[in-house]
C-alpha positions as a Markdown table, in Angstrom:
| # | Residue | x | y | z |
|---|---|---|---|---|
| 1 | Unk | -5.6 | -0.5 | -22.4 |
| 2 | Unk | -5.7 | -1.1 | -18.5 |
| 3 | Unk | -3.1 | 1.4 | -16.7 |
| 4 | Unk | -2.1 | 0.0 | -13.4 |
| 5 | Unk | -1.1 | 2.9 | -11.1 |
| 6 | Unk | 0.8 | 1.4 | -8.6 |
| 7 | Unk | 1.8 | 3.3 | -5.3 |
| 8 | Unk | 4.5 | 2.4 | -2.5 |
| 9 | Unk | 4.5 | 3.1 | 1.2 |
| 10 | Unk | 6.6 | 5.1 | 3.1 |
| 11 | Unk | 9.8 | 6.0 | 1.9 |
| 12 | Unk | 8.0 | 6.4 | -1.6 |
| 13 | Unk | 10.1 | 3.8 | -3.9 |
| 14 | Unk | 9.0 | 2.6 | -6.8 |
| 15 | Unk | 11.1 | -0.4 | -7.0 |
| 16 | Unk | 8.9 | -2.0 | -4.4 |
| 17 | Unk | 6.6 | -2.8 | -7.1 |
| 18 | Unk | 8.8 | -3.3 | -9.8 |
| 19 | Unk | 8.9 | -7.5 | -9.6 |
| 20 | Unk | 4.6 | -7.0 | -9.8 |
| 21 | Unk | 4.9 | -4.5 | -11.9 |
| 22 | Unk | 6.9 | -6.9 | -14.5 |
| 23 | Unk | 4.2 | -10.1 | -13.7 |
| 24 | Unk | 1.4 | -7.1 | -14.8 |
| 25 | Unk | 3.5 | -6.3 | -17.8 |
| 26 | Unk | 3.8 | -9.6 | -19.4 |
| 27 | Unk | -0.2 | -10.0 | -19.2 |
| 28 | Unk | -0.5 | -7.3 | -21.4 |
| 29 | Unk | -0.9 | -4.5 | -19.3 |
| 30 | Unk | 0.4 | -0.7 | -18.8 |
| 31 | Unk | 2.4 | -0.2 | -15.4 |
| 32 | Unk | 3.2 | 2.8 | -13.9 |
| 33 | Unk | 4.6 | 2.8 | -10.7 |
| 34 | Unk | 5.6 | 6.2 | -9.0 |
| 35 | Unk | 8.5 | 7.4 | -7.2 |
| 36 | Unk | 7.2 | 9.6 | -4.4 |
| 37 | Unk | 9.3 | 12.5 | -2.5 |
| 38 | Unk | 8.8 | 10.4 | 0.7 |
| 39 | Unk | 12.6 | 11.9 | 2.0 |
| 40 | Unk | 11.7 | 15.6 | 0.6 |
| 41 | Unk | 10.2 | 17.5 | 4.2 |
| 42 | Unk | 7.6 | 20.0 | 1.9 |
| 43 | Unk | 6.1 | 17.0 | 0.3 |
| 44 | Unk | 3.0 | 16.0 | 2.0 |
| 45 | Unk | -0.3 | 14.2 | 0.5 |
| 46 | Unk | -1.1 | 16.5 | -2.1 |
| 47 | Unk | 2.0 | 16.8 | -3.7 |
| 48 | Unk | 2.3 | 13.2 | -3.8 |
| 49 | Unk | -0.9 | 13.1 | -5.3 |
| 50 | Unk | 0.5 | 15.6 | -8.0 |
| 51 | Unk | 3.3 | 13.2 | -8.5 |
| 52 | Unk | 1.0 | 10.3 | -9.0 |
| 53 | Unk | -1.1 | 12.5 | -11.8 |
| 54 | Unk | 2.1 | 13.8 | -13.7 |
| 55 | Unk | 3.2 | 10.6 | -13.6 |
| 56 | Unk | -0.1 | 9.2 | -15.1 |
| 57 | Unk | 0.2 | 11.8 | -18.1 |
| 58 | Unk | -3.1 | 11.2 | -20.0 |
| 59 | Unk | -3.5 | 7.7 | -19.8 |
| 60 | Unk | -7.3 | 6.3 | -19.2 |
| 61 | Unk | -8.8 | 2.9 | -18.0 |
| 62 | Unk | -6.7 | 3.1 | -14.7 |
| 63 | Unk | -6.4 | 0.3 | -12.1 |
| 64 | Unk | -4.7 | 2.2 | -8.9 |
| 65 | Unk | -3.4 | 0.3 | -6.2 |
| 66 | Unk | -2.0 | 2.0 | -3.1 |
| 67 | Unk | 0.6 | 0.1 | -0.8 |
| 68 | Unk | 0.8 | 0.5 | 2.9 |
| 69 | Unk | 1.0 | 4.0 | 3.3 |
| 70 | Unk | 0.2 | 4.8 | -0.1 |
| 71 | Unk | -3.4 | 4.3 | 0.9 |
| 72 | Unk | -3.0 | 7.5 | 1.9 |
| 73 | Unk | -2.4 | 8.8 | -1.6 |
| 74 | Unk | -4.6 | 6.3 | -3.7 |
| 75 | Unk | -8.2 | 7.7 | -3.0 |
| 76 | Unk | -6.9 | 11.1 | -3.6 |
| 77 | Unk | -5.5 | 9.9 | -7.0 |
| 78 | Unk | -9.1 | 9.0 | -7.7 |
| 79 | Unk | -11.2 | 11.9 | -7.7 |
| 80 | Unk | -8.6 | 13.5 | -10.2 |
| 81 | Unk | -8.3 | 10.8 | -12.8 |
| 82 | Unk | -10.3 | 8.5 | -15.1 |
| 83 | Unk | -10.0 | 5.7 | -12.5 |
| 84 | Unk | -11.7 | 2.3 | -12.6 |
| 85 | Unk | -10.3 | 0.4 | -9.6 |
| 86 | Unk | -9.2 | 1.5 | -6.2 |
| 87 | Unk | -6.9 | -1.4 | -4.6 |
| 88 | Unk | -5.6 | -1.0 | -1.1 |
| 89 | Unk | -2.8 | -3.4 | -0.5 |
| 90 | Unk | -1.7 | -3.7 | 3.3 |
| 91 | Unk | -3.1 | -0.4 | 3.5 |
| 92 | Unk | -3.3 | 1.9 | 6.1 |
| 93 | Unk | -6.9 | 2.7 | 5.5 |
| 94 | Unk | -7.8 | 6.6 | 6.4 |
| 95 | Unk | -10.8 | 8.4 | 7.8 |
| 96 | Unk | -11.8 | 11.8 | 7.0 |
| 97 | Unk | -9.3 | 14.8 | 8.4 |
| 98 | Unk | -7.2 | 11.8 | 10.2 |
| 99 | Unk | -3.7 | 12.5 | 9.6 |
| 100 | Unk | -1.2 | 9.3 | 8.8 |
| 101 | Unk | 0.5 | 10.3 | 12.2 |
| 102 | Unk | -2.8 | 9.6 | 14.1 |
| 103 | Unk | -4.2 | 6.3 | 12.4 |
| 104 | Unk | -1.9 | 4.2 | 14.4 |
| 105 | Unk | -3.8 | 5.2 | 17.9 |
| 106 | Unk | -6.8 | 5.5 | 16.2 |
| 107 | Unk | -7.3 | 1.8 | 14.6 |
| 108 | Unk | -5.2 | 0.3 | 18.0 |
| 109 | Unk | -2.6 | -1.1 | 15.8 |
| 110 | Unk | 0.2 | -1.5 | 18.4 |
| 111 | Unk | -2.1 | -3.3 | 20.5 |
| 112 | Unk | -2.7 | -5.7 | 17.4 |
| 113 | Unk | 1.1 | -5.7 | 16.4 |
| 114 | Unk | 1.6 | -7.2 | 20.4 |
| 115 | Unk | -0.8 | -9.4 | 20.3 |
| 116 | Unk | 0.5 | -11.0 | 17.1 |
| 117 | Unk | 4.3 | -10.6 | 18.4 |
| 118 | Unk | 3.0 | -13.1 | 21.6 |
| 119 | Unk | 1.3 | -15.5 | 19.4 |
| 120 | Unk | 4.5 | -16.0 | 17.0 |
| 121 | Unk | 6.6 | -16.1 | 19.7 |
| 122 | Unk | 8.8 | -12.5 | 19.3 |
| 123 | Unk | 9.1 | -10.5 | 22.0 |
| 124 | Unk | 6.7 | -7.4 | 21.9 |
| 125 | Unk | 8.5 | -5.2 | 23.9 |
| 126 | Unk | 12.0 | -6.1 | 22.3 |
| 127 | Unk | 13.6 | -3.0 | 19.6 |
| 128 | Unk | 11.8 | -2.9 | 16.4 |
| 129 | Unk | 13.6 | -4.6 | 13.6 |
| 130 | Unk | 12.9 | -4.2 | 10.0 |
| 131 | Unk | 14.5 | -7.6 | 8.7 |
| 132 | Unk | 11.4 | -8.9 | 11.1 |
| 133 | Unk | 8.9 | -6.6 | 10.0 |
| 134 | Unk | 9.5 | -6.0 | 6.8 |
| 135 | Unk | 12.1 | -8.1 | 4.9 |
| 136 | Unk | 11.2 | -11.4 | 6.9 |
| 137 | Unk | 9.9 | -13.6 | 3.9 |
| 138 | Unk | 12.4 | -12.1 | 1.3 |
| 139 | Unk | 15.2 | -13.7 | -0.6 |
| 140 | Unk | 18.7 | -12.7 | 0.6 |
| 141 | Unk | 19.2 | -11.1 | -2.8 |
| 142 | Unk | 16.0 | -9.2 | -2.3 |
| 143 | Unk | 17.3 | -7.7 | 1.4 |
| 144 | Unk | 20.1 | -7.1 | -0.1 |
| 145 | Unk | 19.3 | -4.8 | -2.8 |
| 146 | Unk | 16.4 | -3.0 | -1.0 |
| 147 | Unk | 19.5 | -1.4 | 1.0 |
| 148 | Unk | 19.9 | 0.8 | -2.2 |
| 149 | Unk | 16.6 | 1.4 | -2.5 |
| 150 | Unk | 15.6 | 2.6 | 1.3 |
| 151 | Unk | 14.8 | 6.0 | 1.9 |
| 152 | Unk | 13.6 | 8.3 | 5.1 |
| 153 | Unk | 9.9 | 8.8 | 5.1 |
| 154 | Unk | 9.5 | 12.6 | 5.9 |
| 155 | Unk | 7.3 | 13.7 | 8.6 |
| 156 | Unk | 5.3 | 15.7 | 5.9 |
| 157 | Unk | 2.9 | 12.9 | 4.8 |
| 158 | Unk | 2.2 | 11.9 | 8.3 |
| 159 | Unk | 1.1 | 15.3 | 9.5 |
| 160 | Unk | -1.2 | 16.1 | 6.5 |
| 161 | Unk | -4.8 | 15.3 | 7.4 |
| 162 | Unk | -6.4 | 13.1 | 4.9 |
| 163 | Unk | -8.7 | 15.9 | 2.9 |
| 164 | Unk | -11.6 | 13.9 | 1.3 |
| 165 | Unk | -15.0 | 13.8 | 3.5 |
| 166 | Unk | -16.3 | 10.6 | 1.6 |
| 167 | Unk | -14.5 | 8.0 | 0.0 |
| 168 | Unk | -13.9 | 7.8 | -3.9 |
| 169 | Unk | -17.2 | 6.5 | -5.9 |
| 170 | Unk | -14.7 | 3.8 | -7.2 |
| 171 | Unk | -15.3 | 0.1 | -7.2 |
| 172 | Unk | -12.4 | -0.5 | -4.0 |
| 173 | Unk | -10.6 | -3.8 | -3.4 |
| 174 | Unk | -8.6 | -4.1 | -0.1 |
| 175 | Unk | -5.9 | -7.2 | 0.1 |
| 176 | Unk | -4.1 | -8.3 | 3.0 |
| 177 | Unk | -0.6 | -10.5 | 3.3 |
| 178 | Unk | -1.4 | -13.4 | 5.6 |
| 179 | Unk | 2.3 | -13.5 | 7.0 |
| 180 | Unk | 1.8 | -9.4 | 7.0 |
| 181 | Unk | 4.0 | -8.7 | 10.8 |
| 182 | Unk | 3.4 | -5.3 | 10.9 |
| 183 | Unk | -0.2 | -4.7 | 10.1 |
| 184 | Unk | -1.4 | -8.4 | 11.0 |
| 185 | Unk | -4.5 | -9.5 | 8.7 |
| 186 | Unk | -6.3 | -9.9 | 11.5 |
| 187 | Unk | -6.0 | -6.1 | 12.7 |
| 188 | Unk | -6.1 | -5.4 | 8.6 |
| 189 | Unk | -9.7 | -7.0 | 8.4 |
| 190 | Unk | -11.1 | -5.1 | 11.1 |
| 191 | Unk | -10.0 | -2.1 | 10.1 |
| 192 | Unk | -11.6 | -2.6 | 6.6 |
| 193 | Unk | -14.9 | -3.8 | 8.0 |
| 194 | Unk | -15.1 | -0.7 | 10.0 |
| 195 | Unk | -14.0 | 1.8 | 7.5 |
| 196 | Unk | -15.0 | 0.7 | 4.3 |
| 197 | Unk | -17.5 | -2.0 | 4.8 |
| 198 | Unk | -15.5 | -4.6 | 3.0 |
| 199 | Unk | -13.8 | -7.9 | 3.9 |
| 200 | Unk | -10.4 | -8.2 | 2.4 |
| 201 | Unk | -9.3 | -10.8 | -0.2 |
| 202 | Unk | -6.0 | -12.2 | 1.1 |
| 203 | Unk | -2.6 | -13.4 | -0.6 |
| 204 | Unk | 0.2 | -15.0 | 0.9 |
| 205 | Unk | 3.4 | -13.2 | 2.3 |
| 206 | Unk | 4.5 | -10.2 | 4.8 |
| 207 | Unk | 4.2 | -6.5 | 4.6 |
| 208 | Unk | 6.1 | -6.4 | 1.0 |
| 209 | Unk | 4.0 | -9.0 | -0.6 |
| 210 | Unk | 4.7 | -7.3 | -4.2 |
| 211 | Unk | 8.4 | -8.4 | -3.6 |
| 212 | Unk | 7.7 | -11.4 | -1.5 |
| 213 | Unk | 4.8 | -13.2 | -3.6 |
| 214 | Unk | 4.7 | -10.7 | -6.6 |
| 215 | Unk | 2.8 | -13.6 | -9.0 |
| 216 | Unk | 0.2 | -13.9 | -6.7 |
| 217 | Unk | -0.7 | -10.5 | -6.3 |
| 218 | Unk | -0.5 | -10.0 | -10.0 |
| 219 | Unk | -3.0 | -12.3 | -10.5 |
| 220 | Unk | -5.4 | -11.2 | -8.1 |
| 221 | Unk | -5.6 | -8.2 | -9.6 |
| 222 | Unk | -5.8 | -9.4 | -12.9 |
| 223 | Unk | -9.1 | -11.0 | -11.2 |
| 224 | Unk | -10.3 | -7.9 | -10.1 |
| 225 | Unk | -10.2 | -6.2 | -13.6 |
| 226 | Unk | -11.8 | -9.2 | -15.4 |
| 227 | Unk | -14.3 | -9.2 | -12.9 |
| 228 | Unk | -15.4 | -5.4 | -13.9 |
| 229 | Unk | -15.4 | -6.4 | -17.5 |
C-alpha cells in the first residue's frame, strides 16, 4: 500500500496536514504525517530526519511530501527509506551545504516577497503579519484553531547546512499555491528551474494550501502516484 509521508514547515506540526491527510485517507491510502521538534533548540536536520524514519517504522511504497521548510527534511528522508516520490510543496528548495538560515539571501526571496507585496497592493515595508502571510485564505475556524497548534521554530534547523552533495535519485514533484504571499509562485518557479530543473505544477491557495484547498492537493498527488504506476 502507498505510504504518504507528509512533512510540515517550521514550527514542525503535524496538524497542518491533517485536513490532506484525511482527503488521502479516504482514497485508500496510508498517511503519516510527523510531528517535528521544531521548538526543541538541539534538534536540527538530522534529528528531524530521525523523527521522520521512526515515525515511518517499516512501512514501504512511500510517497514523501515536504512542506515549506520541510523541504529541508524530505530529500534527507529519501536516501534512508524505500521512497518512491519526493514532493516539495511551497518548498524552500536547498542547495548543497546551504543552511535554511542562508536560502532566503541566496534565492532573493525578500526582493520577490516586495515585489509581490507592491503588485497586491500591501505595503512592503509595513510589520510582517502572519494572518497576511500565512492564514490569509483560511476559514475563521481554521485561524482559530491553528492558535493551539503554533509553535516556535528553533534556530537549530536553520543553522544546519543541508548535508547531501546531490539530490535524491527519486522521481521529485515540486507544487506551488498560486495565492502563496510568502514564497510567491513566481519566485517559487524560478527557484525550481534553477535548482532542480523542474517547472512546478500549481494548485490554488496561500502558503498553507493543505489547510486552505486540502482536496486539491490531495488529488494532485493522487495524480502523481498513478502516473508512476
Amino acid at each position: 500500500m502507498t505510504t504518504y509521508v507528509l512533512i510540515p514547515g517550521a514550527g514542525g506540526s503535524a496538524w497542518y496536514w491533517h485536513l490532506a491527510g484525511q482527503e488521502l485517507s479516504r482514497r485508500g491510502r496510508d498517511v503519516v504525517a510527523v510531528d517535528l521538534p521544531g521548538p526543541d533548540t538541539g534538534a536540527g536536520l538530522a534529528r528531524y530526519a530521525d523523527v521522520v524514519a521512526d515515525a515511518v517504522g517499516d512501512r514501504t511504497d512511500l510517497v514523501v511530501v515536504g512542506q515549506s521548510l520541510g523541504a529541508f527534511t524530505a530529500p534527507l528522508v529519501c536516501v534512508r527509506l524505500p521512497v518512491s516520490l519526493l514532493v516539495l510543496v511551497n518548498g524552500m528548495i536547498p542547495k548543497p551545504g546551504e543552511t535554511a538560515g542562508q536560502w532566503w539571501e541566496h534565492t532573493g526571496h525578500e526582493a520577490a516577497r516586495r515585489a509581490n507585496d507592491v503588485r497586491e497592493g500591501r505595503d512592503p515595508d509595513g510589520e510582517f503579519d502572519p494572518v497576511t502571510y500565512f492564514l490569509h485564505d483560511l476559514s475563521q475556524e481554521l485561524i482559530d484553531e491553528s492558535a493551539d497548534h503554533m509553535q516556535d521554530e528553533s534556530d537549530a534547523a536553520f543553522a544546519e547546512p543541508f548535508p547531501l552533495d546531490v539530490w535524491p535519485a527519486v522521481p521529485t514533484r515540486v507544487i506551488a499555491a498560486r495565492d502563496d504571499r510568502l514564497f510567491p509562485a513566481d519566485f517559487q518557479r524560478r527557484v525550481a528551474q534553477d535548482r532542480l530543473g523542474i517547472t512546478p505544477d500549481e494548485v490554488p491557495g496561500g502558503h498553507l494550501a493543505a489547510l486552505s484547498h486540502p482536496k486539491e492537493l490531495a488529488d494532485l498527488l493522487e495524480s502523481y502516484v498513478r502516473e508512476l504506476a
